[in-house]
BAFI-3210 file (N, C-alpha, C; in Angstrom, 3 decimals, decimal comma, padded with zeros to 6 digits):
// residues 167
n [1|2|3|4|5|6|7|8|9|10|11|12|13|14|15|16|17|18|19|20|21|22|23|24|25|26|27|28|29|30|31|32|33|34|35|36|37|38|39|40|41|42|43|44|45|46|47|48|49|50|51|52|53|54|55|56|57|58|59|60|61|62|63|64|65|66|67|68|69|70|71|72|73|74|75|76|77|78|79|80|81|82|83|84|85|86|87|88|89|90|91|92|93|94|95|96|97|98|99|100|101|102|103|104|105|106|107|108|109|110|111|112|113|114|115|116|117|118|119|120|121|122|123|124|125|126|127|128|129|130|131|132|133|134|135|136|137|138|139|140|141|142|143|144|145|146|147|148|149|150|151|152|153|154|155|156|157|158|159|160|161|162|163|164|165|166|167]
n.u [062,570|063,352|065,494|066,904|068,222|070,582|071,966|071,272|069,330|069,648|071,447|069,839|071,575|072,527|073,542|074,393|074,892|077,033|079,198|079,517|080,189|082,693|084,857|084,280|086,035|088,601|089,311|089,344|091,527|093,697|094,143|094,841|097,432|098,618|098,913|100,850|103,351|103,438|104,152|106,240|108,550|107,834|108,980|111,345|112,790|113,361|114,792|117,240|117,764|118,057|120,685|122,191|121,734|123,453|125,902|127,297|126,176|126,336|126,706|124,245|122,294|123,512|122,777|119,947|119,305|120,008|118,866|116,141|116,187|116,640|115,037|112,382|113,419|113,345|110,238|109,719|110,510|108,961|107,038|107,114|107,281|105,164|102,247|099,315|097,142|098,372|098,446|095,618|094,673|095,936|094,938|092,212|092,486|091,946|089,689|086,746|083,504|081,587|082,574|083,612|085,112|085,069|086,893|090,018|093,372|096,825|099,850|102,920|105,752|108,820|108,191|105,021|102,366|099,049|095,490|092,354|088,987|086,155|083,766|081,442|078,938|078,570|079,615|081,721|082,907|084,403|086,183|087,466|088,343|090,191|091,806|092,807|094,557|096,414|097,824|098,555|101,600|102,160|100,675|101,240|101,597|098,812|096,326|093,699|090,620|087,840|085,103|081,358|079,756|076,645|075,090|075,654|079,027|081,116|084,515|087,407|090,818|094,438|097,605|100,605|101,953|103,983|106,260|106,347|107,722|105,383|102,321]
n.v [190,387|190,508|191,346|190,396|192,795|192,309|193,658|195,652|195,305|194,144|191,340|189,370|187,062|185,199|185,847|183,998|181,341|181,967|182,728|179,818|178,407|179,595|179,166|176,290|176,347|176,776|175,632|173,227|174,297|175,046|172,114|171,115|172,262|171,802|168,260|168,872|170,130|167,931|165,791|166,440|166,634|164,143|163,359|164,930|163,214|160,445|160,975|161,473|159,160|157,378|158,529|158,345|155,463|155,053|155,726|154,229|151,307|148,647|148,590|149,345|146,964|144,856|144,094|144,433|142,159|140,319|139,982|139,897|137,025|135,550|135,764|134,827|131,941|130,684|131,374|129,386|127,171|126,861|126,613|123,867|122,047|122,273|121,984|123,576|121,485|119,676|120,848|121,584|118,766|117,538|119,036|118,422|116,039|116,452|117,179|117,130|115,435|116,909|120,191|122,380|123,789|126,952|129,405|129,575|130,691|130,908|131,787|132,379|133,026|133,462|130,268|129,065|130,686|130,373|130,719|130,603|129,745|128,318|126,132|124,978|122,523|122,537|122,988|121,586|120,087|121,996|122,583|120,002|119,477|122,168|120,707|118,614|120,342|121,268|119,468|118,189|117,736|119,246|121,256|124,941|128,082|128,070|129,827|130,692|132,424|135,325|134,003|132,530|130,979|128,223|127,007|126,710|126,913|129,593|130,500|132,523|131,085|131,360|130,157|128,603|126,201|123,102|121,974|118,371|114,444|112,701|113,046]
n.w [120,472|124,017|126,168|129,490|131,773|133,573|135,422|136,449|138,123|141,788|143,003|144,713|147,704|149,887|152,527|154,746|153,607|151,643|153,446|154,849|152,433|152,039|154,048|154,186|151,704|152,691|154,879|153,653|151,660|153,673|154,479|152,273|152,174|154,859|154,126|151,905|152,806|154,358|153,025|151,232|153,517|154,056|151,619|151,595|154,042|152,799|150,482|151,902|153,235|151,475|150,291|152,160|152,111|149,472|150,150|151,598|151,086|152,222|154,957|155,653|154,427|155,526|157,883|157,906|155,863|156,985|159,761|158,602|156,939|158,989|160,469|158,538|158,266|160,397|160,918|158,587|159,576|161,601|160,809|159,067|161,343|162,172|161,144|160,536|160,122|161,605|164,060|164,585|164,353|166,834|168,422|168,663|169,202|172,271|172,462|174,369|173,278|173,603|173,281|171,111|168,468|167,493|166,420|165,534|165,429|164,056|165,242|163,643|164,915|166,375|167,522|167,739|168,339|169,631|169,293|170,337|169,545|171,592|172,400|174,398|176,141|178,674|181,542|182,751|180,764|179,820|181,209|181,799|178,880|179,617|181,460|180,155|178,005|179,798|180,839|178,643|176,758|174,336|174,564|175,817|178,203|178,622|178,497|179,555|178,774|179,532|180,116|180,730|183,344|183,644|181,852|177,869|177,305|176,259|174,978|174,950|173,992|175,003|173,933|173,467|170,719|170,711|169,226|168,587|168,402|169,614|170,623]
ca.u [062,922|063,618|066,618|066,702|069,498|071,165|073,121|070,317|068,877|070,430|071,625|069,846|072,156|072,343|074,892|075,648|074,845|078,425|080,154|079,798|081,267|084,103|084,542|084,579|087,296|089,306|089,663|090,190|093,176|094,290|094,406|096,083|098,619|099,297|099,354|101,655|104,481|103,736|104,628|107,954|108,899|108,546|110,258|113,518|113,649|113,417|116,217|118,752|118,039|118,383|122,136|123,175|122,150|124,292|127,380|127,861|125,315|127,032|126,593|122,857|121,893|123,537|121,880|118,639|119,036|120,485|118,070|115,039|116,591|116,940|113,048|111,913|114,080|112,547|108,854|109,545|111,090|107,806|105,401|107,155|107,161|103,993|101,643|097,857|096,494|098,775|097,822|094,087|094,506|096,333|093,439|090,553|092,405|092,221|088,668|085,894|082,550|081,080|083,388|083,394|086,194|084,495|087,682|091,979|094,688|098,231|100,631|103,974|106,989|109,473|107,593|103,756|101,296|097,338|094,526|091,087|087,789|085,899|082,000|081,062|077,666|078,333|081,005|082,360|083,061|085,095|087,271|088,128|089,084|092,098|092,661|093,934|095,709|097,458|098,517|099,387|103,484|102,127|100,559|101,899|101,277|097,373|095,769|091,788|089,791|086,330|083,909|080,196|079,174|075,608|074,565|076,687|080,525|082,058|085,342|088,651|092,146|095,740|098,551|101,889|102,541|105,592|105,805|107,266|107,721|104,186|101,395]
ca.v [189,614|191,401|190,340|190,916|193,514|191,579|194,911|197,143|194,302|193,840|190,113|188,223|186,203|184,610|185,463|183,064|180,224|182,151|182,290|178,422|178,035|180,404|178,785|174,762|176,622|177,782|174,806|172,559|174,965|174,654|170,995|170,739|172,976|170,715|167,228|169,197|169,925|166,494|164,786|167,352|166,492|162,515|162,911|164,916|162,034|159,276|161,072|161,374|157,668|156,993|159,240|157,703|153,710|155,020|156,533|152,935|150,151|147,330|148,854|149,101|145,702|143,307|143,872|143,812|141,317|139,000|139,549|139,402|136,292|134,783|135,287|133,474|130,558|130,441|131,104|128,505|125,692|126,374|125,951|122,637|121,375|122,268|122,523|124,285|120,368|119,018|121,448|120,961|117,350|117,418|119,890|117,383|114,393|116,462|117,800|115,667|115,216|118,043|121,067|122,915|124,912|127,977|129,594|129,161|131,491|130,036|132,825|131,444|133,535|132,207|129,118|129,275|131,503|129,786|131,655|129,587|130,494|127,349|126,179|123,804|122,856|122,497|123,517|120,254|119,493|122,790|122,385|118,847|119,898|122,678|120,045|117,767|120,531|121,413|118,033|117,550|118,646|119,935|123,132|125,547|128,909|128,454|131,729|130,729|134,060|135,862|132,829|132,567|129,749|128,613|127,040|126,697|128,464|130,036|131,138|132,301|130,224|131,664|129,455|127,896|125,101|123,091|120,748|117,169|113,211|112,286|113,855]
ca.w [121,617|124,846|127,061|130,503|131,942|135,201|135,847|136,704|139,587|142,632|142,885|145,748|148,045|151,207|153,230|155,381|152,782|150,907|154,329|154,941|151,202|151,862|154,863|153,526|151,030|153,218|155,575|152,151|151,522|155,065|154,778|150,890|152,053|155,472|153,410|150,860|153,814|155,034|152,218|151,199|154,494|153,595|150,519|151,895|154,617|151,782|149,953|153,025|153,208|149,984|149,876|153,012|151,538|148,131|150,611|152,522|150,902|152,862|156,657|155,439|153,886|155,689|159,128|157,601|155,647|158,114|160,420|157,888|156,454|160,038|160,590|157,315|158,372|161,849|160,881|157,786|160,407|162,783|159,759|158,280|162,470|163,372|160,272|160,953|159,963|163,098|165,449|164,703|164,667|167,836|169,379|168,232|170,128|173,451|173,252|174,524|172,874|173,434|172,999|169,813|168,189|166,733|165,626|166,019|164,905|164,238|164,629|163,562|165,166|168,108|167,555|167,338|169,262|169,690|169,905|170,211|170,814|171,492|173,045|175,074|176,357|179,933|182,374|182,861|179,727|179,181|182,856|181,007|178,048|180,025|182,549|178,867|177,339|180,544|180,814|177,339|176,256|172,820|174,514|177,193|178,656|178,347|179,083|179,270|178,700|180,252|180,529|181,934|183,670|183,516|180,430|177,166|177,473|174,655|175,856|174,163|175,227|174,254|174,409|173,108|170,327|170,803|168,324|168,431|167,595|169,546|171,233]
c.u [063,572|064,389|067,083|068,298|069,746|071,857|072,544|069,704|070,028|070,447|071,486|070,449|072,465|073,007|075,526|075,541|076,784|079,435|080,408|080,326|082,558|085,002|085,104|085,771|088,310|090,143|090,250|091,813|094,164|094,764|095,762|097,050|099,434|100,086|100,473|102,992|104,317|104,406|105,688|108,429|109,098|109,519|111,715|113,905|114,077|114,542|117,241|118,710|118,693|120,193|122,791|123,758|123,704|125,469|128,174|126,450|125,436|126,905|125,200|121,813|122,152|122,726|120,735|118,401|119,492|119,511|116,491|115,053|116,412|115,251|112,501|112,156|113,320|111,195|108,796|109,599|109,898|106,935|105,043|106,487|105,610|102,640|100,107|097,252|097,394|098,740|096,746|094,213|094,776|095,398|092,286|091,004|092,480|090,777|087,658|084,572|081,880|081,195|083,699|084,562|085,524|085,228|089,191|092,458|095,829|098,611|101,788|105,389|107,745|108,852|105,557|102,385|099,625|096,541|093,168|089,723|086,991|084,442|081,913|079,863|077,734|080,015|081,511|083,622|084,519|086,311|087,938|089,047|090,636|092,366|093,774|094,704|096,688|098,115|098,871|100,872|103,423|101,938|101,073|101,569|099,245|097,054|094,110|091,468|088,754|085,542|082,443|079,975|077,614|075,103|075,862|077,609|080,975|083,246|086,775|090,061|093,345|096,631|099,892|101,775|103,404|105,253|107,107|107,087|105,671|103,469|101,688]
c.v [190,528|190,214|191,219|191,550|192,607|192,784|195,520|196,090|194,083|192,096|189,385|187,298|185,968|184,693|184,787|181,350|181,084|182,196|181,000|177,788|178,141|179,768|177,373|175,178|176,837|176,620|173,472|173,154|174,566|172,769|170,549|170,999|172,157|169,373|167,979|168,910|168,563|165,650|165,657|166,619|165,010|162,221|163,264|163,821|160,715|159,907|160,856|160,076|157,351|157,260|158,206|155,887|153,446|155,708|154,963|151,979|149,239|147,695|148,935|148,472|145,166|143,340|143,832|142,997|140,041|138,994|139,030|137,843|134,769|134,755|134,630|132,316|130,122|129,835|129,579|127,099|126,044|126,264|124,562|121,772|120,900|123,161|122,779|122,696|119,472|119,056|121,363|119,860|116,939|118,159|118,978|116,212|114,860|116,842|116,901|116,496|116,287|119,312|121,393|123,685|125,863|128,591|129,897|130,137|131,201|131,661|132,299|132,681|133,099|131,129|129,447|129,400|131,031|130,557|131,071|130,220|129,322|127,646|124,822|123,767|122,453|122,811|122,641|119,682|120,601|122,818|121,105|119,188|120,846|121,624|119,343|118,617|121,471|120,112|117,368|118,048|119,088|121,580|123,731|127,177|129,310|129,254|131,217|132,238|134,112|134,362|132,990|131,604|129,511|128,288|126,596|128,031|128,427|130,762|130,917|131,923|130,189|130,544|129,360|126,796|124,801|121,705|119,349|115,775|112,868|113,308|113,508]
c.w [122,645|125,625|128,336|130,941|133,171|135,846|136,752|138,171|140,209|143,123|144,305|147,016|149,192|151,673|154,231|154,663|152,100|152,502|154,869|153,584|151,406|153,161|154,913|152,864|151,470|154,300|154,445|151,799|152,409|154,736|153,633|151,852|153,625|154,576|152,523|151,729|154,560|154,381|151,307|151,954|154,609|152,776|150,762|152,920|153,857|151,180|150,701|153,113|152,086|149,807|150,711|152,353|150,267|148,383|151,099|152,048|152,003|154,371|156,837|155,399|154,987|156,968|158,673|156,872|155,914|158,741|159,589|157,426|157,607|160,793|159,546|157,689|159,699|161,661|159,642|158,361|161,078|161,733|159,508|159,718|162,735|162,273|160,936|161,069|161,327|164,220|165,551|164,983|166,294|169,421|169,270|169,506|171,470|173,652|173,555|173,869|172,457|173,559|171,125|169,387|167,350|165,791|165,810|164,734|165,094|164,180|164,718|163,823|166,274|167,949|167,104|168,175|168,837|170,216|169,160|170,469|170,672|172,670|173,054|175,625|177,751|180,679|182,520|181,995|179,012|180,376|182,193|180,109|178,342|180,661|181,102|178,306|178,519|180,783|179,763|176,831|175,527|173,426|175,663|177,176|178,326|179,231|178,676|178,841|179,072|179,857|181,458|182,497|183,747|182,408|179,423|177,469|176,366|175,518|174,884|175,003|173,868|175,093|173,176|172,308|170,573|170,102|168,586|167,936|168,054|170,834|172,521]
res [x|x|x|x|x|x|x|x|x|x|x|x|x|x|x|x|x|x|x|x|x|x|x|x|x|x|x|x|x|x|x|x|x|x|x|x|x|x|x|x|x|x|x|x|x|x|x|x|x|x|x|x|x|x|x|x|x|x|x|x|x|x|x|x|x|x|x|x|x|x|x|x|x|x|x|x|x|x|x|x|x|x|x|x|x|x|x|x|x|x|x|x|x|x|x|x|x|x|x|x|x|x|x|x|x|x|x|x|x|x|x|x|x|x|x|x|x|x|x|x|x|x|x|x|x|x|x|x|x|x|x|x|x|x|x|x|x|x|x|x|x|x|x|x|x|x|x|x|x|x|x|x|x|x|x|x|x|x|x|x|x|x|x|x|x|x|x]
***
């Protein structure tokens, strides 16, 4: 059995196929060795926190968890007021016939931020619909959005809940 020498041949190789290796390696390194000092650099600020929370706990906590404490209670009192099923309900009894709600976002902080995007099949029908919820006390600061006229409107409309005894 004969076995070939590799020594005695000169070994083939592409050189700029090994300089786009060396190359990819090199910028890989570059990057570890950023993320490495990025995240040192997180952890000694997480310790100095950490020393300072375990020098004075109590000058730490209580402001954040007064104020955290004092947003729960807020957003929890605008949920019970002014539940997603009261504000729909209360949106259905203003739209007429042929107005569509496609899709509503409750956002519940300071009270509760509306964001609609709704379709109607004629302009009429969608000028109606703001004229009722500008003239209704449930909603306030309605902000229509871009609209075409011309056919069916799809058109998004930010506003204000304010919740109370009747519509």
């Amino acid at each position: 059995m004969t076995t070939r020498d590799f020594s005695t041949r000169p070994a083939g190789r592409s050189g700029l196929q090994d300089l786009v290796l060396v190359a990819l390696a090199a910028a890989g390194l570059v990057a570890a060795a950023a993320a490495t000092v990025a995240t040192r650099r997180d952890l000694a600020e997480a310790v100095r926190a950490v020393e300072e929370a375990r020098r004075d706990p109590a000058a730490r906590r209580a402001p954040l968890r007064r104020d955290s404490l004092q947003g729960l209670a807020a957003q929890a009192l605008a949920t019970s007021e002014a539940s997603p099923a009261r504000i729909l309900a209360d949106l259905a009894a203003l739209m007429p016939a042929d107005v569509r709600l496609n899709g509503a976002t409750l956002t519940y902080r300071d009270g509760v931020a509306v964001e609609l995007t709704v379709m109607a099949r004629e302009g009429a029908s969608y000028d109606r619909f703001l004229e009722r919820l500008a003239a209704s006390s449930r909603f306030t600061d309605i902000l229509p959005g871009a609209e075409s006229r011309g056919g069916v409107i799809t058109s998004p409309i930010r506003m204000r809940y304010r919740p109370g005894e009747a519509p």
